[in-house]
N, C-alpha and C positions, 0 to 999 in steps of 0.2 A: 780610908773607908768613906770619910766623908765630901773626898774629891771622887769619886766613883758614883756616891748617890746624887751629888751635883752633878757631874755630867751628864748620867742616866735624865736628870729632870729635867735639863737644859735641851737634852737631843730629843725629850720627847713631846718639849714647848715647842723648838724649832719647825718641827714636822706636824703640828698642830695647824689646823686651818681655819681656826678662829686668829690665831696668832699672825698664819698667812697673811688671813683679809685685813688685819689692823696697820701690818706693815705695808699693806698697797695701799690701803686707805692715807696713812701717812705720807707714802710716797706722791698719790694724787694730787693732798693738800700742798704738801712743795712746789708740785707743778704748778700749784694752782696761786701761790703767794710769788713764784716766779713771773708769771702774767702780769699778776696786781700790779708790781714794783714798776713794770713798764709804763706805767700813768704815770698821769700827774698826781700827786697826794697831800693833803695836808702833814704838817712836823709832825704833830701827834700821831695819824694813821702809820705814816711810815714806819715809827720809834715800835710802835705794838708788832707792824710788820717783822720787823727785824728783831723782834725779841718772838715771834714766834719760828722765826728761822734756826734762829738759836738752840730753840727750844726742840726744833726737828733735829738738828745736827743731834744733838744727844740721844735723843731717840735712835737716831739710826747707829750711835755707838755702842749704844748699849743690844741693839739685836745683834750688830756685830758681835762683840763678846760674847753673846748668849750663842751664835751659831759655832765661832772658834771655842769656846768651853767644849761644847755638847760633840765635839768632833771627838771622834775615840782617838785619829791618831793626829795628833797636831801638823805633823809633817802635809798630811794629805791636803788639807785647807788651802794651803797655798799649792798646789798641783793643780786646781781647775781657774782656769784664766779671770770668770767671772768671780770670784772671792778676791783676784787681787786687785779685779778694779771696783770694787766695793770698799777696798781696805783703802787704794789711793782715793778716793773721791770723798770718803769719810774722814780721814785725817787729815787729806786737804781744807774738809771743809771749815775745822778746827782750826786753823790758822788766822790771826787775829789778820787780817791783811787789806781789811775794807778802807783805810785810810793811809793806806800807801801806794805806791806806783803798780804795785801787783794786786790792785781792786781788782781792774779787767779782768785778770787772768781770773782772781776769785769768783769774780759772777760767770765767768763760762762752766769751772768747774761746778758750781752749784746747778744750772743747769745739764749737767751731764748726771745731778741726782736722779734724771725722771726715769735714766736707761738702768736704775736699778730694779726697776718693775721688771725687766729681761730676765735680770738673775735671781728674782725672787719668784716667780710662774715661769715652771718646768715648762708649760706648750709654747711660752712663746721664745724659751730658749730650744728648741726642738727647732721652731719656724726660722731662728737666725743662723743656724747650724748646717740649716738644710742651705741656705740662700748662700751661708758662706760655703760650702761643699760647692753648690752648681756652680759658682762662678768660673771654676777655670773649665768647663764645657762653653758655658755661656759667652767665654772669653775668643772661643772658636765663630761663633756663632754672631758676636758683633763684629769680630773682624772681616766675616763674610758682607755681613750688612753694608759696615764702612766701605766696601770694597763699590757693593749697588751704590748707593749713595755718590761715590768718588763717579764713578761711570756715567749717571744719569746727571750729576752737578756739569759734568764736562760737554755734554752734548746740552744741559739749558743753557751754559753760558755761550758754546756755539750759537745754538739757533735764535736763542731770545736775548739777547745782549740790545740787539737796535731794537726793542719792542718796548723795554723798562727797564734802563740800567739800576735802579735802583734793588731789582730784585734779582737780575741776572748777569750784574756787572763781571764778576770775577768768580771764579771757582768756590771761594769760601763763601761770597756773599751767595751763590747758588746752594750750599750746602744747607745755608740759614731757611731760605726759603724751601728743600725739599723735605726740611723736617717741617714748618709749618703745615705744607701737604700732606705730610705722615699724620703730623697729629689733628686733621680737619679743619683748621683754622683757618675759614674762610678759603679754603683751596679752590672751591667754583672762579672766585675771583681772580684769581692766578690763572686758571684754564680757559676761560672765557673769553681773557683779554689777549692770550699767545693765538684764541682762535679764529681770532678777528683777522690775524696773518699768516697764520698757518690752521685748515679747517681739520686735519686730523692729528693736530698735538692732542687732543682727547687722551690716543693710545697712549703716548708719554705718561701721562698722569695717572689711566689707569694703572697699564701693567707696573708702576712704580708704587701704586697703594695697594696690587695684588701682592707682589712681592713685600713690600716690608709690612708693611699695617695688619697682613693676613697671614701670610707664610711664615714670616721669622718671626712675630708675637707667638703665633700657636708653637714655632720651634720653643722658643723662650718659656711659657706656660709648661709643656711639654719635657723639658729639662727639669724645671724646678720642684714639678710633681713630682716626679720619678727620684728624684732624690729625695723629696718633704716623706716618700714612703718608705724609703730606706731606712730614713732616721726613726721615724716613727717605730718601723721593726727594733731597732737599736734601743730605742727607748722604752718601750715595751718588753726587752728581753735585760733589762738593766733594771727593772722592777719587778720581774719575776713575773709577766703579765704574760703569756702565750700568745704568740702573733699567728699571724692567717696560715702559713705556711703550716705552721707546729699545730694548729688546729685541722690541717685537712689531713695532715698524716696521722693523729691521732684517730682521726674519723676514719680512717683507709683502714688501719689495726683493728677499729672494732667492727668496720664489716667483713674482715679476715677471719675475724674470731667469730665473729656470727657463722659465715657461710662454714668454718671448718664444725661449729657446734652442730649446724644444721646436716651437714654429710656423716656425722658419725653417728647421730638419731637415725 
C-alpha cells in the first residue's frame, strides 16, 4: 500500500510543471558551469565549480528515481530510448573518473547533460522525432543535390582552373568553393573574377543558386514540415488531445445532425 501511494505521488511530481521548470532550470545551470570550466579560473573558483557539479549529478539522480519510481510499469521506462540515455549519462556521470585517463571521456559525457532538456520537454522531443523521421526522405533529396553539385564542380574545374587554381583546381577543391556560392559567402567575388574571362559565367552561378539555395532548401523545409505535422498529429493523439482531422469530422457530424434536425422540423 505504501509502495502504491509512493508511486501515485512520484508520477504526479513527475508530470508537475513546476517540477518540469526546476529540472530545466538545473539542467541550464550545467550547461551553464560547462561554459565556465572552459576559462581560466582561480583553485578556489573551480573547487566551488566542481562541487556544484556534484551537487547537479545528484540532482539529476534523484528526478531519475522519482520518474522510474512514479512509472506504473517498471519494464516500460526502459522502452523509450530517451530514459536510457538519461539513465547512461547520469550514472556515468557518478563515476569518480576526473583523475584518471577517462577524464576526457567524462567531460564529454557531462556535456551530453544539456541534451537532457530533449527528454525532459515533450515539444522539443516531437521536433527531434520529426527531423529523425525526415531524414531518410531528406536522404533522397541530398543525394540529388550532391549529384548538382558533382556536375556544376566538373564544368568550374573545366572552364576556370586557368583563372584561379586555388578555387578551381580540382574537383573537390571546386566542390569547396560551390558550397561557399550556396551559402553567399562572398560569391560576387567568385563571379566577377571567372567574368573578367568568360562574360556569361553569371548563368553558372545563377542557375546553380536557383537550384540548390532555392529549390532543394524549400524541398528540405518542405519535407521536414510535413512530417513535424505528422508528429505533431501523433503527439496530440498520445495525449488525448484531438487533432485537426478529428476536429473537422467531428464538425461534418454536427452539421449532419443539424441539417437532418432541420428536415424533420
Amino acid at each position: 500500500m505504501e509502495t502504491t501511494s509512493l508511486q501515485q505521488s512520484f508520477m504526479k511530481l513527475r508530470s508537475n510543471k513546476a517540477f518540469e521548470l526546476f529540472v530545466v532550470s538545473i539542467i541550464i545551470l550545467s550547461a551553464i558551469l560547462i561554459g565556465v570550466k572552459t576559462y581560466e579560473l582561480p583553485p578556489g573558483v573551480f573547487t566551488l565549480i566542481t562541487w556544484f557539479d556534484h551537487f547537479i549529478t545528484v540532482i539529476f539522480l534523484a528526478e531519475l528515481i522519482i520518474r522510474f519510481t512514479g512509472e506504473e510499469r517498471k519494464r516500460d521506462f526502459f522502452k523509450q530510448g530517451w530514459n536510457i540515455f538519461d539513465t547512461i549519462i547520469v550514472f556515468a556521470s557518478l563515476v569518480p573518473i576526473e583523475e584518471s585517463e577517462m577524464a576526457f571521456v567524462g567531460r564529454l559525457l557531462r556535456i551530453f547533460r544539456v541534451l537532457r532538456m530533449v527528454s525532459i520537454i515533450p515539444e522539443l522531443r516531437v521536433l527531434l522525432n520529426s527531423l529523425i523521421k525526415a531524414l531518410p526522405q531528406l536522404g533522397y533529396v541530398m543525394l540529388l543535390m550532391f549529384i548538382i553539385f558533382y556536375i556544376y564542380a566538373a564544368i568550374g574545374s573545366t572552364l576556370f582552373a586557368g583563372i584561379n587554381e586555388e578555387l578551381w583546381g580540382d574537383i573537390s577543391i571546386s566542390l569547396l568553393t560551390l558550397f561557399r556560392v550556396m551559402t553567399f559567402e562572398d560569391w560576387t567575388d567568385v563571379m566577377y573574377e571567372t567574368m573578367t574571362v568568360y562574360k556569361l559565367s553569371w548563368i553558372y552561378y545563377l542557375t546553380f543558386i536557383f537550384l540548390t539555395a532555392f529549390a532543394f532548401l524549400n524541398m528540405v523545409i518542405g519535407i521536414v514540415v510535413s512530417v513535424l505535422e505528422k508528429e505533431n498529429a501523433e503527439h496530440q493523439h498520445e495525449m488525448g488531445e484531438p487533432t485537426l482531422l478529428e476536429l473537422q469530422d467531428q464538425i461534418q457530424e454536427l452539421k449532419v445532425l443539424i441539417q437532418q434536425n432541420n428536415a424533420s422540423k
